[in-house]
C-alpha positions as CSV (number, residue, x, y, z in Angstrom):
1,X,130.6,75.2,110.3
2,X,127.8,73.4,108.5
3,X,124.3,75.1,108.8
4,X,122.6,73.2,105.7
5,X,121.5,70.1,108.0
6,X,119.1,73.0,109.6
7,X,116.8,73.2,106.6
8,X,115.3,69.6,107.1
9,X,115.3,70.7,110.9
10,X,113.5,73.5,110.6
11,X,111.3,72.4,107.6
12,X,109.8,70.2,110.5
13,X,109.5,73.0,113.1
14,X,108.0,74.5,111.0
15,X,105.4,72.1,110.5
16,X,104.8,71.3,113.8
17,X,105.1,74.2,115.1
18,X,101.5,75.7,115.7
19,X,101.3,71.9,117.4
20,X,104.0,70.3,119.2
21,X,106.0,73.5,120.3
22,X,102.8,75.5,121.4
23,X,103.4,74.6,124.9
24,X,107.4,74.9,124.7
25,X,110.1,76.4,127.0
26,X,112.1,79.7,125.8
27,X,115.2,77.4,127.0
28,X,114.0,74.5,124.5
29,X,116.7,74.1,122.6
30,X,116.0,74.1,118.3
31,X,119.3,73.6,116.9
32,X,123.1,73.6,117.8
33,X,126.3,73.4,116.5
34,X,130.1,73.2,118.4
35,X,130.3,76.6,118.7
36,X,126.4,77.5,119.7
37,X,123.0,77.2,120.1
38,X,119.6,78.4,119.0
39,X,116.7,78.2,121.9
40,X,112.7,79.0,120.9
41,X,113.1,81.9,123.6
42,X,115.7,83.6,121.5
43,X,113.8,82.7,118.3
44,X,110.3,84.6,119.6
45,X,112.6,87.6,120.5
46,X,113.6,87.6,117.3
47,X,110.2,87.5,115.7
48,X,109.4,91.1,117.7
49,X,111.3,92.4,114.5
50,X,108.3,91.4,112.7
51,X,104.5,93.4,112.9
52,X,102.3,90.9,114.7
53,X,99.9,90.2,112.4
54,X,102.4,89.2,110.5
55,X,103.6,86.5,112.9
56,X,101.3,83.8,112.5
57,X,101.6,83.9,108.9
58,X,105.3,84.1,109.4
59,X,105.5,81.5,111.1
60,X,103.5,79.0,108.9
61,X,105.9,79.1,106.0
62,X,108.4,76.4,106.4
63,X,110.7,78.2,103.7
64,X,110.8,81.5,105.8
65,X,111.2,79.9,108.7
66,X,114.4,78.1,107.8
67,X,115.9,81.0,105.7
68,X,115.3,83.0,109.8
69,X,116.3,79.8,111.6
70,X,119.4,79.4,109.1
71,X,120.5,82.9,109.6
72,X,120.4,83.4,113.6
73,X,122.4,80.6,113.9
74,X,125.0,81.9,111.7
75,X,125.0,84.8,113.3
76,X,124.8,83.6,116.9
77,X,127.7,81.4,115.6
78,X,130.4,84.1,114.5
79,X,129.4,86.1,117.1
80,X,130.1,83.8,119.9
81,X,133.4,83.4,117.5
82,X,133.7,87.5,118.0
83,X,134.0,86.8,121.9
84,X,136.5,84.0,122.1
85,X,138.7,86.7,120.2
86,X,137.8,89.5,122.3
87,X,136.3,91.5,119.8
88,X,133.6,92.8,122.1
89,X,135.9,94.1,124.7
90,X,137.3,96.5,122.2
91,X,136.3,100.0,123.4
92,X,134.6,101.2,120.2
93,X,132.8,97.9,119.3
94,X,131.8,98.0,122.8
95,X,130.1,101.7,121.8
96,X,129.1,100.4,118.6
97,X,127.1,97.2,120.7
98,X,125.7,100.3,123.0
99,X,124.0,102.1,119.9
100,X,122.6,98.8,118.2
101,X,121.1,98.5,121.9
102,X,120.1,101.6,121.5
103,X,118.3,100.7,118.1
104,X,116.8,97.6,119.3
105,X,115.2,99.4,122.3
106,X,113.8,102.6,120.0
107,X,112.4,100.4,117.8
108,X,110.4,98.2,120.7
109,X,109.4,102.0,121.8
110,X,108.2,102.7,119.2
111,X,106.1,100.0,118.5
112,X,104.5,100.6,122.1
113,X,104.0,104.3,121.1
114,X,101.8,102.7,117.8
115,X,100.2,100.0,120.3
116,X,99.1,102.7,122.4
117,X,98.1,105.2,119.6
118,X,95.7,102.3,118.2
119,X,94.6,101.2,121.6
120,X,93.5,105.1,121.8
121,X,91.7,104.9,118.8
122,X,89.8,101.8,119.9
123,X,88.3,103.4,122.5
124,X,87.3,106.3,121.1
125,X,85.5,104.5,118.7
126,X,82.0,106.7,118.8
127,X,84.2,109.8,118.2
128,X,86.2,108.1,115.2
129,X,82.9,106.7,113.3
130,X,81.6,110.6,113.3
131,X,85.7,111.4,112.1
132,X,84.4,108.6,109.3
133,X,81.2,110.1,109.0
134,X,82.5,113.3,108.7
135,X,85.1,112.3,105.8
136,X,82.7,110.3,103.9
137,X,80.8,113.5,103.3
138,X,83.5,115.5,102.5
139,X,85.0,113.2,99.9
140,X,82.2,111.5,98.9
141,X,83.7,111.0,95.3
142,X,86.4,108.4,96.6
143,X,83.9,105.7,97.6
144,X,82.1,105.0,94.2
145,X,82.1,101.8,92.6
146,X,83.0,102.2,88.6
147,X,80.8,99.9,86.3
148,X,81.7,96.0,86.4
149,X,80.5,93.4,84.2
150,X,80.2,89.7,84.3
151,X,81.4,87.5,81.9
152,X,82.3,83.7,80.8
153,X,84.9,83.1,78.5
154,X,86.6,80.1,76.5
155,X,89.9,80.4,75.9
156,X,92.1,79.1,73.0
157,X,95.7,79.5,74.0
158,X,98.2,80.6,71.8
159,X,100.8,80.2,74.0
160,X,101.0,76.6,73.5
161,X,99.6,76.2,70.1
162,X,99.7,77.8,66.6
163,X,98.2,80.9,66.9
164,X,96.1,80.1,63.9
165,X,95.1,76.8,64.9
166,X,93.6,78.4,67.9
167,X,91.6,80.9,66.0
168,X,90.3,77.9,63.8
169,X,88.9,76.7,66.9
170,X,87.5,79.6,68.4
171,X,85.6,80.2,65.1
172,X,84.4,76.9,65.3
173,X,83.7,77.1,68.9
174,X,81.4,80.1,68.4
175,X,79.7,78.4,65.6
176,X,78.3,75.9,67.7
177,X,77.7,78.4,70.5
178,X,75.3,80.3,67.6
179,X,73.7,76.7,67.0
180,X,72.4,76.9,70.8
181,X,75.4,74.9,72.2
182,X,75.3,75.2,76.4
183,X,78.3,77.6,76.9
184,X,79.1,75.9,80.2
185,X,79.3,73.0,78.6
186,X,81.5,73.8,75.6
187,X,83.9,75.6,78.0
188,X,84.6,72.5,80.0
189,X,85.1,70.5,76.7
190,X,87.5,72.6,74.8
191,X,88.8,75.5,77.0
192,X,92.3,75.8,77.7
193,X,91.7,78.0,80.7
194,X,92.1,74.9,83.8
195,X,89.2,76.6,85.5
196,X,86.2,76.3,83.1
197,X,86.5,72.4,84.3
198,X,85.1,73.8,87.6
199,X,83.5,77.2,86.6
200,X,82.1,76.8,83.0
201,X,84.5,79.5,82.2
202,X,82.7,82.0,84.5
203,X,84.9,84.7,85.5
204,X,82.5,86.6,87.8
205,X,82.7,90.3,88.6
206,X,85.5,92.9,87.0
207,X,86.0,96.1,87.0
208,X,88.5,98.1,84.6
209,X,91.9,97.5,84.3
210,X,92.0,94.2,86.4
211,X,92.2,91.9,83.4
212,X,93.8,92.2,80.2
213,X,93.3,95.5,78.1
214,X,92.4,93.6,75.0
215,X,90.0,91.3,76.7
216,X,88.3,94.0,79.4
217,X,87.4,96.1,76.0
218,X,85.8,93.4,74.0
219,X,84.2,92.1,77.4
220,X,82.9,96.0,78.2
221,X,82.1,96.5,74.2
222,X,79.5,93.6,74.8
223,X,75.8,95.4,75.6
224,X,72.9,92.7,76.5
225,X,73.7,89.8,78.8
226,X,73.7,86.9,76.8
227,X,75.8,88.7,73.9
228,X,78.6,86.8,72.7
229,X,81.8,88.2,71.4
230,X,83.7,87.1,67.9
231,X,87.1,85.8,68.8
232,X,89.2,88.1,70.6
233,X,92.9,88.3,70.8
234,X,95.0,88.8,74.3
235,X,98.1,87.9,75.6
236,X,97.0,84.5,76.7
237,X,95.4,83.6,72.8
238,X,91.9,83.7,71.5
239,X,88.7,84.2,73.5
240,X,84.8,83.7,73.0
241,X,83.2,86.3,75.8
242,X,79.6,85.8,76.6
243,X,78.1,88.7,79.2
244,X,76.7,87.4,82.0
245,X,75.6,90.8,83.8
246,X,76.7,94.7,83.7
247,X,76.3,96.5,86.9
248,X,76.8,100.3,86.2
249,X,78.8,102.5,88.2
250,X,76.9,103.7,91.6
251,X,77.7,105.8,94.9
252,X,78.9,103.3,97.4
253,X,76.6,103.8,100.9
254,X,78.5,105.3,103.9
255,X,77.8,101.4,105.5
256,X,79.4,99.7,102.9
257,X,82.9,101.9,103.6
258,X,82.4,102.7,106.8
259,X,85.6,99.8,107.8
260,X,87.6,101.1,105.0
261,X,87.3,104.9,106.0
262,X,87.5,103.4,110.0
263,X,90.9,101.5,108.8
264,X,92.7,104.3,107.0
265,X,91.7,106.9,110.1
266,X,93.1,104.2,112.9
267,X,96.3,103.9,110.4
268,X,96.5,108.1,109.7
269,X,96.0,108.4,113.7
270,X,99.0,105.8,114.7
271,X,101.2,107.1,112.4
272,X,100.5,111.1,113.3
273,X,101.1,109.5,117.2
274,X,104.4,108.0,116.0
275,X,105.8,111.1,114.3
276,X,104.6,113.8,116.6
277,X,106.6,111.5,119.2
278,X,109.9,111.8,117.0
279,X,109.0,115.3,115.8
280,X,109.2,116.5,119.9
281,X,112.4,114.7,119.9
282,X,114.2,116.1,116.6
283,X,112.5,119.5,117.9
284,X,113.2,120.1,121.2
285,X,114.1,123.2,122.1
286,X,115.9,122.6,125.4
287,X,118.2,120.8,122.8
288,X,122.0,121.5,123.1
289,X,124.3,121.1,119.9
290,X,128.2,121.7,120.2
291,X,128.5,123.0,117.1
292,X,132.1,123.3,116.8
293,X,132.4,119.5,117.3
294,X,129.6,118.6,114.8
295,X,131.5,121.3,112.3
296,X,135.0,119.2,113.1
297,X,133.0,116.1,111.8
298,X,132.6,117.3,108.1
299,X,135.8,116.7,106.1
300,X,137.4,119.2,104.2
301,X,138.5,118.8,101.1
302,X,142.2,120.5,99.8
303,X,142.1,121.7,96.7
304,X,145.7,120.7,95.4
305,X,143.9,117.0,95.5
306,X,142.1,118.6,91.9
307,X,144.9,121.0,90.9
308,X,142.1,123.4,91.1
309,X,139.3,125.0,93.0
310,X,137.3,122.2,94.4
311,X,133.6,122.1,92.2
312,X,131.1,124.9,94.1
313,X,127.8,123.1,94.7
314,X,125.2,123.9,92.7
């Protein structure tokens, strides 16, 4: 069986997908071999394995989409294999096919059970926001902003060049800088950061620990805007820092979380849906276990295997 000819085919499925198969048939056929085939209807089934907001963005990576395409036809192939042989009509594959049924069919319930938990939420929206209301009160210390700054930076990188060749220019860099050289300018002329051709070396807002450790001190360490740094060492080589703007820490408003807290409640109330569902289930009390049978499941172990007691559990 050959399945590599499929990458170039689905490389250009996937490409034209969102286009030329937007209209298709389930029963349009994507790929076969001698043994099988693999039809679009089959293929969406497929893709309810996958959360769908995910599916779009799925579905728009040509590389994913041929690693998926490559491996349900493989699969479609030595199971249609498995048939010619019989395999299926052997009585405990045929219970083993019940229970993956089984799975399949639990899992599409209980992604109902979520679509209806976040449908419920939806439309109980006025009670939620005062749930969000309520939380943003009571935990008021999880929606602060901590201080940011604003910097622009040149860098001189030392993975690429001798590390003291690249604090040679960084000194010389700054001297101009001092001299009342434009810092925009400079960083476009001599930076080795790619960026500073478009941004001047601006790096915008950061808070700590998003950037280096070494840079995000010297660039915190810096007090007026306008400030410049002397050359500062990071993983990535020498910098100049110049601050561009501080912005201390604040209290975030109740508006300005108000979709983060509304987000984390919609997720908290799905999932409590979900496992109160499965909870009933594992907890029912009408529940009947034949315990004698479940006991005759766990193996025992003779001890003349170890010459010895068998080890006690701890």
């Amino acid at each position: 069986m050959r399945v590599t000819p499929l990458i170039a085919v689905a490389g250009l499925l996937a490409v034209a997908s969102p286009l030329v198969m937007a209209d298709g048939s389930p029963d349009d056929v994507l790929v076969q071999n001698a043994v099988t085939k693999l039809t679009r209807g089959e293929y969406e089934a497929d893709l309810l394995r996958v959360p769908p907001e995910s599916r779009g963005e799925f579905a728009a990576s040509p590389k994913r989409l041929t690693a998926l395409l490559n491996g349900m036809l493989v699969a479609k192939t030595l199971a249609a294999e498995a048939r010619r042989s019989g395999v299926d009509r052997d009585p405990q594959i045929a219970r083993l096919l019940a229970l993956e049924t089984d799975r399949a069919l639990a899992a599409v319930q209980v992604r109902r059970i979520e679509d209806a938990a976040g449908a419920e939420f939806d439309a109980n929206k006025d009670k939620m926001l005062a749930k969000a209301k309520e939380e943003y009160v009571v935990h008021k210390d999880r929606y602060r902003a901590s201080e940011e700054v604003k910097v622009s930076h040149i860098l001189f990188d030392t993975r690429t060049h001798d590390a003291d060749a690249a604090l040679s220019r960084a000194n010389e860099a700054r001297a101009k800088l001092v001299a009342g050289a434009d810092f925009a300018a400079l960083a476009k002329e001599v930076s080795d950061d790619r960026t500073a051709r478009e941004n001047g070396g601006e790096l915008g807002w950061f808070g700590r620990g998003r950037m280096d450790p070494d840079f995000t001190n010297a660039a915190f360490a810096l007090k007026s805007v306008g400030d410049l740094s002397e050359p500062i060492r990071s993983r990535f080589g020498y910098h100049l820092i110049r601050l561009e703007g501080r912005q201390p820490a604040r209290q975030l408003s109740f508006d300005e979380v108000k979709d983060r807290i509304m987000a984390d409640l919609r997720t908290s109330y799905i999932k409590d849906q979900r496992e109160a569902k499965l909870a009933a289930i594992r907890e029912d009390p009408d529940m009947k276990v034949n315990q004698e049978a479940v006991d005759g499941l766990v193996r025992h172990i003779d001890p003349a295997i170890f010459g010895q007691a068998p080890p006690q559990p701890k």
